[in-house]
C-alpha positions as CSV (number, residue, x, y, z in Angstrom):
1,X,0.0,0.0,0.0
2,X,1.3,3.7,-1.0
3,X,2.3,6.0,1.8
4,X,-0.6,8.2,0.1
5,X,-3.5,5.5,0.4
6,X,-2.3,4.3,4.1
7,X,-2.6,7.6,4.9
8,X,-6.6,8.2,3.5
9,X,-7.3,4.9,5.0
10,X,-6.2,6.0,8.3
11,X,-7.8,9.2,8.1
12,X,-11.2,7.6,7.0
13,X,-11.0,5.1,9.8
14,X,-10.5,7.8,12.1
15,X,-13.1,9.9,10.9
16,X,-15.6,7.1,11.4
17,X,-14.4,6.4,15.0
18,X,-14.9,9.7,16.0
19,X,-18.1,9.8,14.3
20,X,-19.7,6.9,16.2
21,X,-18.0,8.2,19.8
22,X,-19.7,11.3,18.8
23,X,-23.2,9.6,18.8
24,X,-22.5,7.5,21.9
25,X,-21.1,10.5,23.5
26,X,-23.5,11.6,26.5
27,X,-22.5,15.4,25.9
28,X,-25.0,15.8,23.0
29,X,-25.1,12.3,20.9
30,X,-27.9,10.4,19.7
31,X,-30.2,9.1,22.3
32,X,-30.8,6.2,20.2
33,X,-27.2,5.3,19.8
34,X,-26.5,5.7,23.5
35,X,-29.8,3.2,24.3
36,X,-28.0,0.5,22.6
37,X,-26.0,-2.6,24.1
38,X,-23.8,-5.3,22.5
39,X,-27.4,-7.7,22.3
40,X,-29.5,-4.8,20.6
41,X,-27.3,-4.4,18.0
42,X,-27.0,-8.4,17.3
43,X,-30.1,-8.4,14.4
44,X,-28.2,-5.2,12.7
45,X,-25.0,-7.4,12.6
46,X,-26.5,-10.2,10.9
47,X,-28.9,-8.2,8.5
48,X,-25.4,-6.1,7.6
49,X,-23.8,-9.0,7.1
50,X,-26.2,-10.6,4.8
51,X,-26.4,-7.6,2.9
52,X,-23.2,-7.4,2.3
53,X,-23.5,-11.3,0.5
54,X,-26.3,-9.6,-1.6
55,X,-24.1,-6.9,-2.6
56,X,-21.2,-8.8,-3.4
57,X,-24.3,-11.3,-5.2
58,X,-25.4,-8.6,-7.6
59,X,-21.8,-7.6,-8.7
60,X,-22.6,-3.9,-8.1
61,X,-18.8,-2.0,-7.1
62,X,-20.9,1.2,-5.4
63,X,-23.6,-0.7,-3.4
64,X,-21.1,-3.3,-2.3
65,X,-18.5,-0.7,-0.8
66,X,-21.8,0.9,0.9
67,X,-22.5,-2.6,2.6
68,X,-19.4,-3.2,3.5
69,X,-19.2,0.5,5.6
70,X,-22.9,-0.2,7.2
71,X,-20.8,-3.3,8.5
72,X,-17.9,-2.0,9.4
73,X,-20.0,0.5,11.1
74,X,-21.3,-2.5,13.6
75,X,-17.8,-3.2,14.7
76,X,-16.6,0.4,15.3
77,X,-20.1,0.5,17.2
78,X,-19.1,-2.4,19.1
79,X,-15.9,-2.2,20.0
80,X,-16.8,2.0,21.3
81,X,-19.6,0.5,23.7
82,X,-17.3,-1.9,25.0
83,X,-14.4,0.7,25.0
84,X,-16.7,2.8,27.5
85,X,-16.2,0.7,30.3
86,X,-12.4,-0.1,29.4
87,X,-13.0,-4.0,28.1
88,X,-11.1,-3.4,25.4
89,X,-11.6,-0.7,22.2
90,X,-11.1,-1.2,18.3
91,X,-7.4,-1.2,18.9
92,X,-7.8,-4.3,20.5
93,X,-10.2,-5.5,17.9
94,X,-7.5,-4.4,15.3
95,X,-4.7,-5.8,17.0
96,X,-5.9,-9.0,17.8
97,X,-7.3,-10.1,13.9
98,X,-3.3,-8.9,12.8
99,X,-1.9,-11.8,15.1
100,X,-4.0,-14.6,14.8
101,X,-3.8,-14.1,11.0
102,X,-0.1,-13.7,11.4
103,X,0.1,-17.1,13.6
104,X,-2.0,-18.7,11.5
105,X,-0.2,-18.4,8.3
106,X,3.4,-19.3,9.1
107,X,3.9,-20.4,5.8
108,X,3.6,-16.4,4.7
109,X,5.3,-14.9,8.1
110,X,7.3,-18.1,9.3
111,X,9.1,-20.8,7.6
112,X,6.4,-23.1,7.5
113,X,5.5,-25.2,4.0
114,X,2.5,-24.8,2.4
115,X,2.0,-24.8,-1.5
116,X,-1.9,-25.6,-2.1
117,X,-5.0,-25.0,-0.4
118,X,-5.7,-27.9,1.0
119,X,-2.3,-27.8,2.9
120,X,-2.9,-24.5,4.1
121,X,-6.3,-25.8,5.7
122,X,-5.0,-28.4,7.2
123,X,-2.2,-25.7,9.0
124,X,-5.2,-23.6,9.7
125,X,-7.2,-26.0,11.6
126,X,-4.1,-27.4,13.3
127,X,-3.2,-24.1,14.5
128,X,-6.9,-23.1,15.5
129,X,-7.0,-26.5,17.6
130,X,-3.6,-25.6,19.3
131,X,-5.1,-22.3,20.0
132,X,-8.4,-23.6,21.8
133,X,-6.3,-26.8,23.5
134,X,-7.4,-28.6,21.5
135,X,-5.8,-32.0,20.4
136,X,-7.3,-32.8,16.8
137,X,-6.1,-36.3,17.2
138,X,-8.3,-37.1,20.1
139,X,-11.0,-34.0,20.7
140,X,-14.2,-35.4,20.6
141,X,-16.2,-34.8,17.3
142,X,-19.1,-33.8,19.3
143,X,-17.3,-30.4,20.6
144,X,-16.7,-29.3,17.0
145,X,-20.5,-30.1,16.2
146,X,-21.6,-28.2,19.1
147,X,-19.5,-25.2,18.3
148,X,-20.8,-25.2,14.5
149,X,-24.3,-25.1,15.8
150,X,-23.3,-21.9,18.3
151,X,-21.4,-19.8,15.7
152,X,-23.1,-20.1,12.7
153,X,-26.5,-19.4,11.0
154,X,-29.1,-22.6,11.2
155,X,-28.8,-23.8,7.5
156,X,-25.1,-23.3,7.5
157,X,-25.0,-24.9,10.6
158,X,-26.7,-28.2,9.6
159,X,-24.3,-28.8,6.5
160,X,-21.5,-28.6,8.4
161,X,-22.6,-30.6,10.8
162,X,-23.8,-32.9,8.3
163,X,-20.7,-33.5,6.4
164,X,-18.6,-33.8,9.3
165,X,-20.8,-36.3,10.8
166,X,-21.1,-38.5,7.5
167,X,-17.1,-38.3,7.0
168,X,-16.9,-39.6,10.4
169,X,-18.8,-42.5,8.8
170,X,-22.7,-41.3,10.1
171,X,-24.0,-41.8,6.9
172,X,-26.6,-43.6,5.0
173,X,-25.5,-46.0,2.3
174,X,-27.5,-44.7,-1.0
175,X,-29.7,-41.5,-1.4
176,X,-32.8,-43.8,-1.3
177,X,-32.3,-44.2,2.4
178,X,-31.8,-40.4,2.8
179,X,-35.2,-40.0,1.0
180,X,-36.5,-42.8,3.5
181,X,-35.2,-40.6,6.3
182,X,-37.4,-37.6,5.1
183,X,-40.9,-39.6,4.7
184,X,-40.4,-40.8,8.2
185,X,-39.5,-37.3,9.2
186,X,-42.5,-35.8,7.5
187,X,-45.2,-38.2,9.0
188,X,-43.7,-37.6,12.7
189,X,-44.3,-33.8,11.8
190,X,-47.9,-34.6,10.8
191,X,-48.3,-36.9,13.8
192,X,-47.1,-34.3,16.0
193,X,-49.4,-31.1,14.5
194,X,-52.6,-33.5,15.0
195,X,-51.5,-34.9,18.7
196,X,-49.2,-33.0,20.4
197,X,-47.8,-30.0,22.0
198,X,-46.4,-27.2,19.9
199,X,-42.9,-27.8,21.4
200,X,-43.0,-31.2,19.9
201,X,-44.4,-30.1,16.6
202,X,-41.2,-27.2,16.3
203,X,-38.7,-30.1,17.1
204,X,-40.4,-32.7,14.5
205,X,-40.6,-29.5,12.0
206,X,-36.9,-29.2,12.6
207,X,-36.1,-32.7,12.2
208,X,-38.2,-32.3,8.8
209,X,-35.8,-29.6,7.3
210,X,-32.8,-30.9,8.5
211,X,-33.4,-34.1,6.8
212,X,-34.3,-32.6,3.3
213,X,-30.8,-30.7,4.2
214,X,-29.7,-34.2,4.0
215,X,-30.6,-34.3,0.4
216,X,-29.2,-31.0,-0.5
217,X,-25.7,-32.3,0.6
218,X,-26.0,-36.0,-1.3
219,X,-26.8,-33.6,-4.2
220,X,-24.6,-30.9,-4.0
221,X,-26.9,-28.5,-4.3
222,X,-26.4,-25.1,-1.9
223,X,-29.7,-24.8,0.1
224,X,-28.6,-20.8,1.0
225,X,-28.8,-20.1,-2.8
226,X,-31.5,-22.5,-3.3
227,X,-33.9,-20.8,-1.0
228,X,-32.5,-17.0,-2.2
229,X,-33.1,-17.9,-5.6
230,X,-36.5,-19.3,-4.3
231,X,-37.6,-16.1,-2.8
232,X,-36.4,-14.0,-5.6
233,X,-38.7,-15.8,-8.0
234,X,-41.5,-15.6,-5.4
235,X,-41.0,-11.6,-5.2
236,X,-41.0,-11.4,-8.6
237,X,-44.1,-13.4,-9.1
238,X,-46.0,-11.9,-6.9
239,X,-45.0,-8.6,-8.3
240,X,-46.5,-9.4,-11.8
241,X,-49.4,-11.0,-9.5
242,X,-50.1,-7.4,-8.2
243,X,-49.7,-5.5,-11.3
244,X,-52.8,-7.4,-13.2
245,X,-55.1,-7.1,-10.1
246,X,-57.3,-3.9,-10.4
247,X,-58.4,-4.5,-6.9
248,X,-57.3,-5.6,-3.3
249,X,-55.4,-9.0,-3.3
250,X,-58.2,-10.0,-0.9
251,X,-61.2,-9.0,-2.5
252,X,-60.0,-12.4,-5.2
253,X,-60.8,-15.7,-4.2
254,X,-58.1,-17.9,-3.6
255,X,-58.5,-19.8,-7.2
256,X,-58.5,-16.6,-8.3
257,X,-55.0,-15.5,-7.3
258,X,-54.6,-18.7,-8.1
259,X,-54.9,-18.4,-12.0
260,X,-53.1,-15.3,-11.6
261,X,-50.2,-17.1,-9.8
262,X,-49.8,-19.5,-12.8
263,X,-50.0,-16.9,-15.3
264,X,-47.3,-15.0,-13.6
265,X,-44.9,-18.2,-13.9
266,X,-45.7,-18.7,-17.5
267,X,-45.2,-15.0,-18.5
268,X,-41.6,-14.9,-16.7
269,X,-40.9,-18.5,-18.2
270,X,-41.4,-16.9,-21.8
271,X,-39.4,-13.8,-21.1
272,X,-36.6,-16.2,-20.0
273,X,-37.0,-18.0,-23.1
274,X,-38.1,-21.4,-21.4
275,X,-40.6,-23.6,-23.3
């Protein structure tokens, strides 16, 4: 990096931290800002986050940079509420990312071998063990399951999971028996909706999805983009939908909508050139 850019970046950076101490500063800040905690702010981390994959999704340079400051904006935010009762500030955020990654890639800052990707995973996940006291030769698989399901979002969760599990040998022999797993799954659901509680019918639902996640993985197919391309074509559906209605959506009867549904499909199935 130029002397020049380091420079802008570190002004920028600075102009942002004062910012947000600025609206968490008692002495005339923002009184919505200054009602916040490290838990409020948790649903504005994840819907940054995600926004930020959309961005990145739709290939657009301006509206990805924007993304990327609304999140950066949640760590600065962060790291200043903690920073207010000394548990550590964006320094210590800053400083801490630096090392890991620098003890974590001793084949770029150490003398350390590692020519392909795979290799340098393999270092990685050594070196993260280490870290945690871990011993990958014996830690139970259970503890990394457990962690998976903690740290990362449901779906994502339950294909890690998964595919640890199954190369641990937890895994049925042919995809028929995965598609055997999901009827059963499907009439516990229905069993539990007509007989019992609704704790029992959100577990059974679970088991339901994770199952067909089952499917997904012998398939290779990415349930995230599955379901985003999903509710894309649903949006975009029901937008037609609404555009030949000249009256409230429900002042139509269901068939109705219905036919309107269908004709929706066929019209973007033309338009996409599919017969």
């Amino acid at each position: 990096m130029s002397t020049n850019l380091q420079s802008k970046t570190l002004e920028a950076l600075q102009h942002l931290i004062d910012v947000v101490a600025q609206l968490r500063s008692p002495d005339g800040g923002c009184p919505w800002d200054l009602a916040q905690t490290p838990a409020t702010l948790l649903s504005y981390v994840l819907e940054e986050a995600y926004e930020v994959v959309d961005a990145i999704q739709q290939g657009d340079p301006d509206h990805i940079a924007e993304e990327l400051g609304d999140l950066l904006l949640q760590v600065v935010l962060q790291a200043q509420i903690f920073s207010e009762t000394d548990v550590f500030d964006l320094a210590d955020v800053a400083q801490g990312i630096a090392t890991k990654l620098i003890r974590r890639h001793p084949h770029v800052f150490g003398d350390d071998l590692a020519a392909t990707p795979e290799e340098v995973h393999a270092s990685w996940e050594t070196i993260k063990a280490a870290e945690k006291g871990e011993d990958t030769s014996d830690t139970p698989l259970t503890n990394k399951l457990a962690r998976y399901g903690r740290t990362l979002s449901p779906m994502m969760a339950t294909m890690k999971i998964s595919k640890k599990a199954a190369r641990a040998g937890f895994e049925w022999k042919t995809l028929d028996g995965v598609w055997e797993k999901v009827d059963e799954e499907l009439g516990e659901f229905r069993h539990a909706l007509a007989h019992e509680s609704a704790e029992n019918q959100a577990a059974e639902f679970g088991d339901v999805l994770f199952s067909l996640m089952q499917v997904a993985r012998w398939c290779e197919i990415d349930p995230v983009a599955a379901l985003q391309g999903t509710n894309r074509r649903f949006v975009e559906r029901f937008g037609l939908l609404e555009q030949a209605v000249d009256k409230p959506l429900d002042d139509h009867s269901i068939e109705e909508l219905e036919a309107l549904w269908q004709r929706a499909k066929q019209i973007i199935a033309e338009n996409a050139g599919v017969q």
